[in-house]
PyMOL CGO cylinders between C-alpha atoms (Angstrom):
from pymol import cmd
from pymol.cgo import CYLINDER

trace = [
    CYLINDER, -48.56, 6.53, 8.16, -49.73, 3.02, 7.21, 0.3, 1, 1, 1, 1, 1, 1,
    CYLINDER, -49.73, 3.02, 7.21, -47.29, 0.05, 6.41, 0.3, 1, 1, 1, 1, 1, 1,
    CYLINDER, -47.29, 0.05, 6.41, -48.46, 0.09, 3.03, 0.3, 1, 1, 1, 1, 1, 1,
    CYLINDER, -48.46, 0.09, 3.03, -47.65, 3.70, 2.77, 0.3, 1, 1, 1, 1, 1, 1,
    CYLINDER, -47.65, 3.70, 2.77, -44.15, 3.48, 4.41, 0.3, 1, 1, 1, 1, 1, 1,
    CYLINDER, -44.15, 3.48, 4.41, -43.90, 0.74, 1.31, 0.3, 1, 1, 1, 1, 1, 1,
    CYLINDER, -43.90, 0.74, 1.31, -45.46, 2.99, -1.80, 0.3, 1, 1, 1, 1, 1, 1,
    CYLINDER, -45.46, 2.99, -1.80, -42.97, 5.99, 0.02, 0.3, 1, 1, 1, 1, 1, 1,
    CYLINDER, -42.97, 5.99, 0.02, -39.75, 2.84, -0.30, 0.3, 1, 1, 1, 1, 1, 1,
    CYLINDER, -39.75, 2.84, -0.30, -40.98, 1.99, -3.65, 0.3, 1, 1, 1, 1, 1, 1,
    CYLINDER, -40.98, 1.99, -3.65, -40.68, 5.30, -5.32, 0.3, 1, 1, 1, 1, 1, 1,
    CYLINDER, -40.68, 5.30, -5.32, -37.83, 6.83, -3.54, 0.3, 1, 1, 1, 1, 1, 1,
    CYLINDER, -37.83, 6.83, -3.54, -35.79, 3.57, -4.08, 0.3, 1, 1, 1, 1, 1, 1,
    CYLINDER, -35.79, 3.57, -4.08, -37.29, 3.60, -7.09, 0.3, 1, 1, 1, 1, 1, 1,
    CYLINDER, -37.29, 3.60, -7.09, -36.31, 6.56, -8.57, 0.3, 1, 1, 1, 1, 1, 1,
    CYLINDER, -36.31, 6.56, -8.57, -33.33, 6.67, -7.52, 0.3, 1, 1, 1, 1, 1, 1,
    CYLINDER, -33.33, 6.67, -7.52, -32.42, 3.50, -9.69, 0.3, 1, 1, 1, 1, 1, 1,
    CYLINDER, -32.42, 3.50, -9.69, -34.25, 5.18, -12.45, 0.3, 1, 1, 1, 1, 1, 1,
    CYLINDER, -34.25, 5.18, -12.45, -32.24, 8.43, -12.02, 0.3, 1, 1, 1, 1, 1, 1,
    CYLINDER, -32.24, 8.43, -12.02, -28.91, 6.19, -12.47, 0.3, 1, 1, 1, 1, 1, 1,
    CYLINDER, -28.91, 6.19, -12.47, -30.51, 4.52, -15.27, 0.3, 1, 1, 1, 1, 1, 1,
    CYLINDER, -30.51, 4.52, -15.27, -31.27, 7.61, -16.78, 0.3, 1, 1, 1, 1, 1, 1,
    CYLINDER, -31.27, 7.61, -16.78, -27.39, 9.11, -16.04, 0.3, 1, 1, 1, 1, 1, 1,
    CYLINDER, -27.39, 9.11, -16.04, -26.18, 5.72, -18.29, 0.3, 1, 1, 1, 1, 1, 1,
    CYLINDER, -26.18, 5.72, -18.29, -28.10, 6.64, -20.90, 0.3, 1, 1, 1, 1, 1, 1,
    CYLINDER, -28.10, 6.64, -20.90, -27.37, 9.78, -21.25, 0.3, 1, 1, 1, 1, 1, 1,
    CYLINDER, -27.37, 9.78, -21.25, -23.49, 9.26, -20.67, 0.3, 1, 1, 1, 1, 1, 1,
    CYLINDER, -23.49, 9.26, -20.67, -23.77, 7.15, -23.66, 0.3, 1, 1, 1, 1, 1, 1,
    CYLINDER, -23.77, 7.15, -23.66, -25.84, 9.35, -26.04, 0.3, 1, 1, 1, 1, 1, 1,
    CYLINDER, -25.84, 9.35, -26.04, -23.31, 11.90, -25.24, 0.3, 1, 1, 1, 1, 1, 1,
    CYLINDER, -23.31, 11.90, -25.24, -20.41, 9.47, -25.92, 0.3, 1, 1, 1, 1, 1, 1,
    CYLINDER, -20.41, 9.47, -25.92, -21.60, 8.63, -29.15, 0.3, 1, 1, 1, 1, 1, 1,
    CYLINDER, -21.60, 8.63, -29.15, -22.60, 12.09, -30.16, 0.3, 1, 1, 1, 1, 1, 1,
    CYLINDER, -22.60, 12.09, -30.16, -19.27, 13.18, -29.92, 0.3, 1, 1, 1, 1, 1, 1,
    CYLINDER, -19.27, 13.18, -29.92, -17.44, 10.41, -32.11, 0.3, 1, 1, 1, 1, 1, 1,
    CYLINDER, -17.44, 10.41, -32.11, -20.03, 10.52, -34.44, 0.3, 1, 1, 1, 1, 1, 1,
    CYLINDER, -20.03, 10.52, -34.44, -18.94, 14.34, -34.87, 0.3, 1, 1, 1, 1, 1, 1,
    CYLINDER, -18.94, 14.34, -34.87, -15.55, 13.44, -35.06, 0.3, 1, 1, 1, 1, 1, 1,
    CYLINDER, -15.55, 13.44, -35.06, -15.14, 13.03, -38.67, 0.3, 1, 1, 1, 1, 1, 1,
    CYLINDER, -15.14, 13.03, -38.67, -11.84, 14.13, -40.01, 0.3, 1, 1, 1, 1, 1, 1,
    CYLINDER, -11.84, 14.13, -40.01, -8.67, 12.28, -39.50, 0.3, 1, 1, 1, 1, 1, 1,
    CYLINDER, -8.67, 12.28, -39.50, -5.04, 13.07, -38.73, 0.3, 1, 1, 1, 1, 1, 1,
    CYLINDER, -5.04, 13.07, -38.73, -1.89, 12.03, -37.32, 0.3, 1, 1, 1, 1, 1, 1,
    CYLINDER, -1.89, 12.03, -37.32, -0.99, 12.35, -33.55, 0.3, 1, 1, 1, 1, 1, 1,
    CYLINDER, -0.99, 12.35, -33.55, 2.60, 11.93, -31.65, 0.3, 1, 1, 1, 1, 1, 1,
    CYLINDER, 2.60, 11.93, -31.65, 3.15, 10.26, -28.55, 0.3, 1, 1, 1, 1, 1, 1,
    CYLINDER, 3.15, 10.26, -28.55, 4.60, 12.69, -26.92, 0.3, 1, 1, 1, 1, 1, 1,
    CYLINDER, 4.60, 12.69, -26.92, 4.47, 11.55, -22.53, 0.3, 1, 1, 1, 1, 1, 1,
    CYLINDER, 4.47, 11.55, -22.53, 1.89, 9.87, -20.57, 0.3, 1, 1, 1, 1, 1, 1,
    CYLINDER, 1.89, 9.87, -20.57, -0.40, 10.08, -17.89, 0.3, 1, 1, 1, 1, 1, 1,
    CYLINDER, -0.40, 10.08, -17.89, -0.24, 7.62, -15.02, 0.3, 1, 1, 1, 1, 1, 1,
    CYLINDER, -0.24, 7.62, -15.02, -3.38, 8.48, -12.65, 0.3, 1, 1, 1, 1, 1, 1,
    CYLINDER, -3.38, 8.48, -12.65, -2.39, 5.70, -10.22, 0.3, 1, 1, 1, 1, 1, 1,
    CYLINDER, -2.39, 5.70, -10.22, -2.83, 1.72, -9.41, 0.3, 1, 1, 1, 1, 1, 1,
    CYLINDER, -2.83, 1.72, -9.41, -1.38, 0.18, -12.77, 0.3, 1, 1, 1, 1, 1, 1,
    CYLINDER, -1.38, 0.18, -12.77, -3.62, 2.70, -14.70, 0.3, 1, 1, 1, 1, 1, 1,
    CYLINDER, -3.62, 2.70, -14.70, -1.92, 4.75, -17.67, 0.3, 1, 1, 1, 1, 1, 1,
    CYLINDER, -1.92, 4.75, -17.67, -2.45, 6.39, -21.17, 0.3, 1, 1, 1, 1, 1, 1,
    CYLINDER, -2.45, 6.39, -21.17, -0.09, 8.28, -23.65, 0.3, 1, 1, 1, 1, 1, 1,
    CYLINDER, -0.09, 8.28, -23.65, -0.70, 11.72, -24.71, 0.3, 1, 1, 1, 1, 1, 1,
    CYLINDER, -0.70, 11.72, -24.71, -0.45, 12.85, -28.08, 0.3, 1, 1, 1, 1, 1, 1,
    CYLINDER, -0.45, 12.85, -28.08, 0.16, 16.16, -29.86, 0.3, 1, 1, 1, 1, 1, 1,
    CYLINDER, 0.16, 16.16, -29.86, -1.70, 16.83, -33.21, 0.3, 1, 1, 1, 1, 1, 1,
    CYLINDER, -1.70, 16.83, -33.21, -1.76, 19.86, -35.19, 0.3, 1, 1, 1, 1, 1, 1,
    CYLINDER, -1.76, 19.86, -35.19, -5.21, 21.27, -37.37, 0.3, 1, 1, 1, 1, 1, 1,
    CYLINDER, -5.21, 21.27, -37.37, -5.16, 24.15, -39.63, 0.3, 1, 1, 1, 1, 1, 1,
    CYLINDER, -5.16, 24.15, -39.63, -1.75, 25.19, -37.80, 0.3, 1, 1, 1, 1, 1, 1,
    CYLINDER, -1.75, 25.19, -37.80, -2.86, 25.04, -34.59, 0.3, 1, 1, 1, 1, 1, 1,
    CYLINDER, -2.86, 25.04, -34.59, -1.59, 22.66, -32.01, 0.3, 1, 1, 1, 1, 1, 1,
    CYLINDER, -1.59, 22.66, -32.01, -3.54, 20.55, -29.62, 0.3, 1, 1, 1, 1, 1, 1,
    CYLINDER, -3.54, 20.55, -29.62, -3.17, 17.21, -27.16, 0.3, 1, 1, 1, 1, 1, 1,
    CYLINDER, -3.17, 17.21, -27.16, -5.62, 14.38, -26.11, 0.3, 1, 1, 1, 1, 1, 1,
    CYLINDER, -5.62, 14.38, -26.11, -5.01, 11.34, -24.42, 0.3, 1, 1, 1, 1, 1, 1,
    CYLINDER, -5.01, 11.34, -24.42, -6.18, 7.98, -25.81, 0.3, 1, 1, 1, 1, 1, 1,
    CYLINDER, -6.18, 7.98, -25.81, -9.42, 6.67, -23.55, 0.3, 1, 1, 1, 1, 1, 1,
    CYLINDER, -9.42, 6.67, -23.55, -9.92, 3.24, -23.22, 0.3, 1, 1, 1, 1, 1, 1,
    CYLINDER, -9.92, 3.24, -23.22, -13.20, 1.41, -22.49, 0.3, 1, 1, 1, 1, 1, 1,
    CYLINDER, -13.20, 1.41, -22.49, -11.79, 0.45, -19.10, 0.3, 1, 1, 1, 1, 1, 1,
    CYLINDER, -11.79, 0.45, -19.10, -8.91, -0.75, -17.72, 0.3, 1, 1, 1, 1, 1, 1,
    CYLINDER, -8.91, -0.75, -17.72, -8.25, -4.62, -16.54, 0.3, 1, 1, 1, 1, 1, 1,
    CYLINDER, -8.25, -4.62, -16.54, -5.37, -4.97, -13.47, 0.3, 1, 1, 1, 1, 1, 1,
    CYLINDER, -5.37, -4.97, -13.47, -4.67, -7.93, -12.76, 0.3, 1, 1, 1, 1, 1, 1,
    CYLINDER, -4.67, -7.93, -12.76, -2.09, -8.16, -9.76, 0.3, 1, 1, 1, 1, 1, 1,
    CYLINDER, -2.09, -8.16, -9.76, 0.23, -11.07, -9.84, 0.3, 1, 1, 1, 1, 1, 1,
    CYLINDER, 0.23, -11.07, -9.84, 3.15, -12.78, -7.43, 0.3, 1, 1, 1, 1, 1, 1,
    CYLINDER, 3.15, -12.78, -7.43, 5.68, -15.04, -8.56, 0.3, 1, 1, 1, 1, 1, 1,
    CYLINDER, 5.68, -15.04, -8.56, 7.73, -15.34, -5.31, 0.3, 1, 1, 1, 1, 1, 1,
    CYLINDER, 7.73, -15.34, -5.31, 9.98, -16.76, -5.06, 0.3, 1, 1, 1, 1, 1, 1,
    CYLINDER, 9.98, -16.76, -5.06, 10.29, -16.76, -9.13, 0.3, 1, 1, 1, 1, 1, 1,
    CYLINDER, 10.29, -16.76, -9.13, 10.28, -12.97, -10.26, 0.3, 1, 1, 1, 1, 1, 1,
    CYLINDER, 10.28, -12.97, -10.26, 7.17, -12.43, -12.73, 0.3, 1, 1, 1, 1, 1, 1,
    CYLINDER, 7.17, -12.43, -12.73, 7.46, -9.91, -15.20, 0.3, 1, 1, 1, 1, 1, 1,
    CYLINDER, 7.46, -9.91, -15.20, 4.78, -7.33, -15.63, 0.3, 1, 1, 1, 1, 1, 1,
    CYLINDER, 4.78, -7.33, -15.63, 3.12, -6.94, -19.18, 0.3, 1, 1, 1, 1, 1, 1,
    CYLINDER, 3.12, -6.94, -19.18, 0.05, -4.96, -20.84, 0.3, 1, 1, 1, 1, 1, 1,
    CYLINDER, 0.05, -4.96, -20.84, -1.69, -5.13, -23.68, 0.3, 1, 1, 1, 1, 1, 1,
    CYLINDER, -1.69, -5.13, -23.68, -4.86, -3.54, -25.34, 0.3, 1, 1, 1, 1, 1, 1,
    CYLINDER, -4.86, -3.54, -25.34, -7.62, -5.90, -26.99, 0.3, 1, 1, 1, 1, 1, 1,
    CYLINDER, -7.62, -5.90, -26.99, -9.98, -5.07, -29.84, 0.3, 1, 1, 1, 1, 1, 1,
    CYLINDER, -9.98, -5.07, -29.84, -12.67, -3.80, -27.81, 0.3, 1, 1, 1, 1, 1, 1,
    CYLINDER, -12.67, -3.80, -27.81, -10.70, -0.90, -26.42, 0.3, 1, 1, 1, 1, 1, 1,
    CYLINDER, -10.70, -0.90, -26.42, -9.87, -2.16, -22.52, 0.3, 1, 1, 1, 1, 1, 1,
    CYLINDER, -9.87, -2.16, -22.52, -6.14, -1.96, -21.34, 0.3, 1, 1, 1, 1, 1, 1,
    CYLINDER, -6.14, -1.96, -21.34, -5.10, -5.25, -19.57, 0.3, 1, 1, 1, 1, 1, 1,
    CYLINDER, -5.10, -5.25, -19.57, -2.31, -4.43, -17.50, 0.3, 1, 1, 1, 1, 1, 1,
    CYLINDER, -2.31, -4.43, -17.50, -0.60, -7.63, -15.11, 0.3, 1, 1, 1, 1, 1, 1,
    CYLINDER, -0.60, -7.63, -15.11, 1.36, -6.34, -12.65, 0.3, 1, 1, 1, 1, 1, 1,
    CYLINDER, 1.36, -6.34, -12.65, 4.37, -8.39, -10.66, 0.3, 1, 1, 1, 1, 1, 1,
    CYLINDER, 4.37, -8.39, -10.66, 5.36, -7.83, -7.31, 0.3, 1, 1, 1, 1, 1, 1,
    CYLINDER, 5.36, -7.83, -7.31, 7.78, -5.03, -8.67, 0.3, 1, 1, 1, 1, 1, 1,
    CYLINDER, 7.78, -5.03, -8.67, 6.40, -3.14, -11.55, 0.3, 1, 1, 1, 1, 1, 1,
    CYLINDER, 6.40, -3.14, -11.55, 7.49, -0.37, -13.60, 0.3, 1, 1, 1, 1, 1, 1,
    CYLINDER, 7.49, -0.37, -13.60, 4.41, 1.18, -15.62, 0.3, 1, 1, 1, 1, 1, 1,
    CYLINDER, 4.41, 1.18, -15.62, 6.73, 3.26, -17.28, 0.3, 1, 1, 1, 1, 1, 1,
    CYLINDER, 6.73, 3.26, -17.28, 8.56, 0.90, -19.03, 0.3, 1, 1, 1, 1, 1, 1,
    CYLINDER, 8.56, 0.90, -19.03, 4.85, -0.80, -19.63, 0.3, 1, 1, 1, 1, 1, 1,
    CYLINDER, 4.85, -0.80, -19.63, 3.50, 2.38, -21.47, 0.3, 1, 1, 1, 1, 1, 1,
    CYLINDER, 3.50, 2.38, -21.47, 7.08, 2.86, -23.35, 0.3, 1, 1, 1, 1, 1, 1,
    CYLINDER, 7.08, 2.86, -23.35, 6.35, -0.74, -24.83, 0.3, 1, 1, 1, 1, 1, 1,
    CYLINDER, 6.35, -0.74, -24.83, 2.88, -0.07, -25.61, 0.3, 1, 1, 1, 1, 1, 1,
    CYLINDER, 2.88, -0.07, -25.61, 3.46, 3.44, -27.24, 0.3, 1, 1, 1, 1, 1, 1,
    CYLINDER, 3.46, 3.44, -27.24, 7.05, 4.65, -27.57, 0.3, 1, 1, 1, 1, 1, 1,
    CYLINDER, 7.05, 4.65, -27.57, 7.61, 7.88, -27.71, 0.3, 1, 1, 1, 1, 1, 1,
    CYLINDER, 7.61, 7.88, -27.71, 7.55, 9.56, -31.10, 0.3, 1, 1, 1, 1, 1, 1,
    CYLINDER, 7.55, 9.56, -31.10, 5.16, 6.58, -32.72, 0.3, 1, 1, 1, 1, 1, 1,
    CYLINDER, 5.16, 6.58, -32.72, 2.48, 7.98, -34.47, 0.3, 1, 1, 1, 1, 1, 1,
    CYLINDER, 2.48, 7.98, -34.47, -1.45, 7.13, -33.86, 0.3, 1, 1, 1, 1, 1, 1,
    CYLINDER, -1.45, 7.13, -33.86, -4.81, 8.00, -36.05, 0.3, 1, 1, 1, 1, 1, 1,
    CYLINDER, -4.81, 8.00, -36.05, -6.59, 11.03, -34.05, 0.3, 1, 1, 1, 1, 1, 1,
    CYLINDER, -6.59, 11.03, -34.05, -10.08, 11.58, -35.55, 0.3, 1, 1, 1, 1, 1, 1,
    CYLINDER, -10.08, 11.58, -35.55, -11.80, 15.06, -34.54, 0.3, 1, 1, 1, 1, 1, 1,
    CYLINDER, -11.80, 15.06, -34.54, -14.70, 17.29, -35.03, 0.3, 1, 1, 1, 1, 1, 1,
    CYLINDER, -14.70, 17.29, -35.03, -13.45, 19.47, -37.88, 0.3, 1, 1, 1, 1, 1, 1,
    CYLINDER, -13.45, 19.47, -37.88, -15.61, 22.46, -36.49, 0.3, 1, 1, 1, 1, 1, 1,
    CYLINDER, -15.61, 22.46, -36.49, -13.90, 22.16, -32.91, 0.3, 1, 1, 1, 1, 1, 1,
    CYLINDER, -13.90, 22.16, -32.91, -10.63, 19.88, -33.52, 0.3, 1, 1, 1, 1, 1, 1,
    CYLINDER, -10.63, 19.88, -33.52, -10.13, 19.97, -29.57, 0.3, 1, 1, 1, 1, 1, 1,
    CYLINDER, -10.13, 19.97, -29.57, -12.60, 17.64, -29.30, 0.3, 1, 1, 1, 1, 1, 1,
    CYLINDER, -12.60, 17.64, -29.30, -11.68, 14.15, -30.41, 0.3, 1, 1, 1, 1, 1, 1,
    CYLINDER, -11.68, 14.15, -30.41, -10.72, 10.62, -29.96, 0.3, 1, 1, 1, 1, 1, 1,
    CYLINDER, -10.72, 10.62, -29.96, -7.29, 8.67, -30.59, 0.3, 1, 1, 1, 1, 1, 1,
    CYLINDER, -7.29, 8.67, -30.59, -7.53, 5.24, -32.07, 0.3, 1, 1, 1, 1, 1, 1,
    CYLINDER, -7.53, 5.24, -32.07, -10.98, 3.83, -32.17, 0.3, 1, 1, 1, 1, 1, 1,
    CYLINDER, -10.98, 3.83, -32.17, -14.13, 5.28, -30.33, 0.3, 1, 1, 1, 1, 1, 1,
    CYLINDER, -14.13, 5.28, -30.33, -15.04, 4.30, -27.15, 0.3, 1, 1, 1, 1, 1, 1,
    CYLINDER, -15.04, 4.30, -27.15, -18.85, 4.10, -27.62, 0.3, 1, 1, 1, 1, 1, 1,
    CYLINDER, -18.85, 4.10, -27.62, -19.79, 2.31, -24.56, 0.3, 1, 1, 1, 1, 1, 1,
    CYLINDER, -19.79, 2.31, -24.56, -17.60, 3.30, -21.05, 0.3, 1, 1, 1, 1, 1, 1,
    CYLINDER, -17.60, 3.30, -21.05, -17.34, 1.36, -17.93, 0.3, 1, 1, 1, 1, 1, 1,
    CYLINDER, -17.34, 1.36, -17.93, -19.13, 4.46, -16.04, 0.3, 1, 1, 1, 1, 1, 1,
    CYLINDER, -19.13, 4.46, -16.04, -22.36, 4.37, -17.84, 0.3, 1, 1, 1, 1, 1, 1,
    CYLINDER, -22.36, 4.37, -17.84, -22.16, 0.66, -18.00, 0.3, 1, 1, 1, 1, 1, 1,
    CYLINDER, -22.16, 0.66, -18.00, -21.90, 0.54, -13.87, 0.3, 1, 1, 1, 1, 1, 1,
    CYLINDER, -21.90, 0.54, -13.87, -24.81, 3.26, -13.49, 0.3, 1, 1, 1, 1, 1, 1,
    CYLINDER, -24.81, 3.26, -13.49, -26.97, 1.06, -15.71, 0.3, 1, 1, 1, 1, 1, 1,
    CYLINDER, -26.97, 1.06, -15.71, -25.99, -1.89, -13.73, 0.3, 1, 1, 1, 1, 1, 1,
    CYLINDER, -25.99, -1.89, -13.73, -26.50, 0.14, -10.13, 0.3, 1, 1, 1, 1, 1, 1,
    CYLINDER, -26.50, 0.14, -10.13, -29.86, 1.51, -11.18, 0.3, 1, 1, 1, 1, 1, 1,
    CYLINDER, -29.86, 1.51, -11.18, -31.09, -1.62, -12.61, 0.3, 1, 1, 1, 1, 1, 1,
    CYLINDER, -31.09, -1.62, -12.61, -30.00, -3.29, -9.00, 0.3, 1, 1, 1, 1, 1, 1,
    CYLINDER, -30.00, -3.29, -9.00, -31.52, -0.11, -6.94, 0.3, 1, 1, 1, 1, 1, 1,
    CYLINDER, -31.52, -0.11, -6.94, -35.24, -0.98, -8.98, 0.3, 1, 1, 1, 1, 1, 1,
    CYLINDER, -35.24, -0.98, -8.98, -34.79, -4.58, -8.35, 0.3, 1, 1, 1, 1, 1, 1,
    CYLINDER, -34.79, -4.58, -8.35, -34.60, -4.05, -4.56, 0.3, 1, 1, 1, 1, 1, 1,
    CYLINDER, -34.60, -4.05, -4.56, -36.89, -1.38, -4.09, 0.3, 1, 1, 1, 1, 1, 1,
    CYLINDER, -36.89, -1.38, -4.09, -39.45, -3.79, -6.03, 0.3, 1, 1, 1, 1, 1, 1,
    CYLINDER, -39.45, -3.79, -6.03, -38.30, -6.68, -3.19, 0.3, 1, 1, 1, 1, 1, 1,
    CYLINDER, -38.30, -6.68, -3.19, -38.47, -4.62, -0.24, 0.3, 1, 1, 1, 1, 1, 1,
    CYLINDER, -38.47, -4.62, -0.24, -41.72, -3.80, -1.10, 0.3, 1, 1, 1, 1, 1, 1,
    CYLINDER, -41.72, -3.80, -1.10, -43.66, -6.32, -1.65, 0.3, 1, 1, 1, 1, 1, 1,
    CYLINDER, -43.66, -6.32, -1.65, -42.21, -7.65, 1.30, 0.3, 1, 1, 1, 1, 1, 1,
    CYLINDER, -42.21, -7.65, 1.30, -43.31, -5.26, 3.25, 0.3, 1, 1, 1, 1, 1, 1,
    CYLINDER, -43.31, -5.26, 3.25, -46.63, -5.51, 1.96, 0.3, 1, 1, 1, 1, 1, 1,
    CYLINDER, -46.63, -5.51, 1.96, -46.64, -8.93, 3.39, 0.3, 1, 1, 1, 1, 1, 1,
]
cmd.load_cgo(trace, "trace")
């Protein structure tokens, strides 16, 4: 095999890779917006615990009842912002707070309890707008849709990278 074909062979398995994670952004957001756009009837959901997946991250989960029937979702956020902080020798107290655009900005102290964080944020009991697809109410979104996620932002951001080096590597190996 030829240099130049070892390069054309780089170029378009590279290549297409970063296309193929291109593609995968897309797609994650069509599907994203498909579904809120579907989710056109309103109602009114109860905090009722939360989730805490790990590393400052959390969310509350909320019970909401259509046609009789009950269901739960958990209120997605755009992405979530941690922002680790030390105060020593001066304790700092943790705080988080959403933002308009739907990210969670959490600042965590040396000592944190994320508890206490998401009973601030949504205290159990309070009452938030859940908007679902009135011919399948399990599917749905609390709040505001999230029309544009960190995931299909980073494989739009990785494939664009992947294209942009394949390109590099070869045209210099062509040289």
């Amino acid at each position: 095999m030829s240099e130049l074909q070892i390069a054309w062979l780089e170029l378009i398995t590279v290549g297409g890779l970063g296309a193929i994670l291109i593609l995968t952004g897309i797609l994650l957001n069509i599907v994203l917006k498909k579904r809120c756009d579907l989710c056109t009837d309103k109602t009114s959901g109860t905090v009722v615990r939360y989730g805490f997946p790990g590393a400052g991250r959390m969310y509350p989960i909320l019970e909401y009842t259509v046609a009789g029937k009950h269901y739960q979702a958990r209120k997605k956020f755009r992405g979530v912002k941690i922002k680790r902080i030390s105060g020593l020798p001066v304790p700092v107290q943790s705080k988080a707070h959403e933002d308009e655009k739907g990210w969670l900005h959490v600042e965590i102290g040396p000592v944190a309890n994320v508890r206490q964080l998401a009973e601030q944020l949504w205290p159990i009991g309070s009452r938030m707008a859940v908007y679902y697809d009135p011919s399948d109410p399990q599917k749905c979104y609390v709040d505001r849709p999230i029309s544009k996620s960190f995931t299909s932002t980073m494989f739009l951001l990785m494939g664009l990278a992947t294209i942009l080096l394949s390109v590099a590597v070869f045209f210099l190996m062509r040289v």
